[in-house]
C-alpha positions in Angstrom: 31.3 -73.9 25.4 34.6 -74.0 26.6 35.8 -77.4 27.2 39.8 -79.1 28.1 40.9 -81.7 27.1 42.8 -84.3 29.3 45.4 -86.8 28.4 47.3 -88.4 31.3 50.6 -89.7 30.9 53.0 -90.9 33.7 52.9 -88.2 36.4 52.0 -86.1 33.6 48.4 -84.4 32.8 49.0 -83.1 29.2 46.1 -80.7 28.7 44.1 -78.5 25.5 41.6 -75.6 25.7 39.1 -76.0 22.3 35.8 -73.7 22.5 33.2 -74.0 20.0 31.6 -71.0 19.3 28.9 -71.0 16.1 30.5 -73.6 15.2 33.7 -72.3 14.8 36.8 -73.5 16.7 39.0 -71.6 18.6 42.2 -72.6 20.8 42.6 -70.2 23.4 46.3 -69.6 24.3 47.0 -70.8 28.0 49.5 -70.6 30.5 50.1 -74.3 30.5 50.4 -76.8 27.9 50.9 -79.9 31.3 50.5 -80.1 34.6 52.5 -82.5 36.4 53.0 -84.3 39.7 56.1 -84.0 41.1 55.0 -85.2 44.3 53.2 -88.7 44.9 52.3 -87.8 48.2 49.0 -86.6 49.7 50.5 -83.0 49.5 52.1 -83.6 46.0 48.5 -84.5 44.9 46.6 -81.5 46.7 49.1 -78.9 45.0 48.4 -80.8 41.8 44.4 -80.4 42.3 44.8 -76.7 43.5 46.8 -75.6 40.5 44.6 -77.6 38.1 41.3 -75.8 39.7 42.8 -72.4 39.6 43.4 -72.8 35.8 39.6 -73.8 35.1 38.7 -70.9 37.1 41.1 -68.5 35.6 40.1 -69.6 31.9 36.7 -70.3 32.7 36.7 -73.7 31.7 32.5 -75.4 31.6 33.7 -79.2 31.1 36.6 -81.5 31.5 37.0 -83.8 29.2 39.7 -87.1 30.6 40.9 -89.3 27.8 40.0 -92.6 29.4 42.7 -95.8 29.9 42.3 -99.2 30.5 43.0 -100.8 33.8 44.4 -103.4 32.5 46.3 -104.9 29.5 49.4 -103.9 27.5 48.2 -99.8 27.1 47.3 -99.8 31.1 47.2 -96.7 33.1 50.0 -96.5 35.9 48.7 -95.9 39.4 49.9 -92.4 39.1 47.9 -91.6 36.1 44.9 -92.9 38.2 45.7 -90.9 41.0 45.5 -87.9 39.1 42.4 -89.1 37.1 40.2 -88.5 40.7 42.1 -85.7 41.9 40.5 -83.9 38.6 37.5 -85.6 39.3 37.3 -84.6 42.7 37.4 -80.7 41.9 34.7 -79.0 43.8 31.8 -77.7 41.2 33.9 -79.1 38.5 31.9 -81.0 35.0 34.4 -84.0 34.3 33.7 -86.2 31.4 35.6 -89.6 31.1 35.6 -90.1 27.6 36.8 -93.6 26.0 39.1 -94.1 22.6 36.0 -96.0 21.1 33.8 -93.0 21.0 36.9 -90.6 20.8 38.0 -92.7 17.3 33.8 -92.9 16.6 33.2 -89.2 16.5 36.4 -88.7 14.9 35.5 -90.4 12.0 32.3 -89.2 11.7 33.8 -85.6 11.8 37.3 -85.3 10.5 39.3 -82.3 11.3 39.4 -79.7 8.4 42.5 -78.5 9.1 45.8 -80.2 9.5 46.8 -80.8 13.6 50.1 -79.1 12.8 48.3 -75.5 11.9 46.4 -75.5 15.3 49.9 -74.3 16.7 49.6 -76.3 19.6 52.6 -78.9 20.5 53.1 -82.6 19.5 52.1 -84.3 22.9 49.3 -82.2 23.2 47.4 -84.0 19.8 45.8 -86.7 21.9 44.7 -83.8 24.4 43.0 -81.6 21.6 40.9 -84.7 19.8 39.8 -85.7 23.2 38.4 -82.2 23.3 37.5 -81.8 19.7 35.9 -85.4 19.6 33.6 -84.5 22.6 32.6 -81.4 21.4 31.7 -83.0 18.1 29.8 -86.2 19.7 26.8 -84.8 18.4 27.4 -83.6 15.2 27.1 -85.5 11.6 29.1 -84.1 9.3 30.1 -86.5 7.3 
């Protein structure tokens, strides 16, 4: 299972390939560490979903997996973020999960990474990215 993690930002869609594979990780290098909106507009947002569609495809991505954010309150999602939210969501063929920081902070404690976030060799801003991916993929497990 290939899955990528999500975490929207701004205009900004910070993004994380994790695979499981018998139940061993792997982070597949990728062309693109974020993907972001330049363009509010309805073409802005269509080149956004293209390019974003065209990397599932070209890494053969099976689920998406969105951080989720609250409409409301002091750590609110900006009506860009939401924008680009259903643009993902509105990829033809595409498996999106919206996952929320309860379950993501749940399955985290439940099963604690084994290895320190600074050895994955990914970049600062993409942490939140990766444990949205790596809590999903781990939902089910009890390893603690």
């Amino acid at each position: 299972m290939k899955a990528c993690g999500v975490d929207l930002k701004g205009n900004e869609a910070n993004i994380c390939l994790l695979s499981l594979i018998d139940g061993l990780f792997h982070v597949p290098d990728c062309r693109s560490r974020k993907l972001t909106l330049a363009d509010t507009s309805g073409k802005g947002l269509k080149h956004f979903q293209s390019t974003f569609a065209k990397l599932v495809a070209d890494y053969k991505i099976d689920k998406v997996i969105i951080r989720q954010r609250p409409a409301k309150g002091k750590f609110a999602g900006g009506a860009v973020g939401f924008k680009l939210e259903a643009a993902i969501e509105l990829i033809e063929g595409l498996d999106v999960v919206i996952f929320s920081p309860t379950d993501i902070k749940e399955s985290l404690r439940r099963n604690p990474l084994t290895v320190p976030f600074a050895e994955t060799g990914l970049k600062q801003f993409q942490e939140t990215a990766f444990n949205t991916a790596y809590a999903w993929l781990m939902k089910d497990s009890h390893t603690a």
